[in-house]
N, C-alpha and C positions, 0 to 999 in steps of 0.2 A: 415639380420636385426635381431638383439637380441630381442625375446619377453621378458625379465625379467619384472616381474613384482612387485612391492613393496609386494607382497605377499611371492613373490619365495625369496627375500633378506629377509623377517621378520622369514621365516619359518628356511631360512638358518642359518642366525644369532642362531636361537634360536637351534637348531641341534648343531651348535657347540658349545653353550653355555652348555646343558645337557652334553656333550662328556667331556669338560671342568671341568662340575661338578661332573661328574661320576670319571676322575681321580684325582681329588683333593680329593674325596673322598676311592678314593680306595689307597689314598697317605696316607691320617689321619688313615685309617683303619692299613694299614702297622706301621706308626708311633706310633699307639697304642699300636699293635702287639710287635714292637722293646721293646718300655717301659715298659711291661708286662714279656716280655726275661730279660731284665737287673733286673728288680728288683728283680724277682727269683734268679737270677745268682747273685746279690748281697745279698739275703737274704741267699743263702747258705754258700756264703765264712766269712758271718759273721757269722751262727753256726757252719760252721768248725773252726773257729777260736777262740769261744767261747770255744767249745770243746777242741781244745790245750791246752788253759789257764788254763782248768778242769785239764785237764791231770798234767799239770805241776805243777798247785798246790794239787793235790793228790800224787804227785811224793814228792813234797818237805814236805806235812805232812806226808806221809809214812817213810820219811828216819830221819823228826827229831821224830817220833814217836820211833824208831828202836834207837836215840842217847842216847832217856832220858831212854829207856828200860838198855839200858847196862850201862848207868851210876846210873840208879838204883839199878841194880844187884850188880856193884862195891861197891854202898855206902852200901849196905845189906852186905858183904861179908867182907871192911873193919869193919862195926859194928859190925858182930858177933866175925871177930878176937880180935877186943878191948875187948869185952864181955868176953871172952875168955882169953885175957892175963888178964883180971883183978882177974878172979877168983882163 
């Protein structure tokens, strides 16, 4: 004959209910954990990717900086020859 007693079904219920709560809570913990990974992992491909765009456009100021150098030079160098044939 089963003694269960409505004791032994509340206590049980309530055991599995903590067991229950215990991993849904160690699910959110994880969950949290994941979303904490990604948005680092997203915060840094967005500064390496900031830092390209630096590069790139420090690349493409350096090289028109380098155009208007030598087309400066040329116009100084056409000038002084004009200077030159005039005198």
């Amino acid at each position: 004959m089963s003694t269960t007693t409505n004791f032994d079904i509340t206590f049980d219920m309530r055991v599995r209910g903590n067991k229950m709560y215990s991993m849904h809570e160690a699910l959110a913990r994880e969950h949290m954990r994941e979303q904490v990974s990604s948005a680092r992992h997203a915060r840094l491909v967005r500064e390496l990717a900031a830092a390209r765009r630096w590069h790139r456009v420090q690349s493409y100021v350096r090289s028109a900086h380098q155009r208007h150098v030598v087309r400066a030079e040329r116009a100084a160098h056409v000038s002084a020859v004009a200077e030159h044939s005039w005198a």
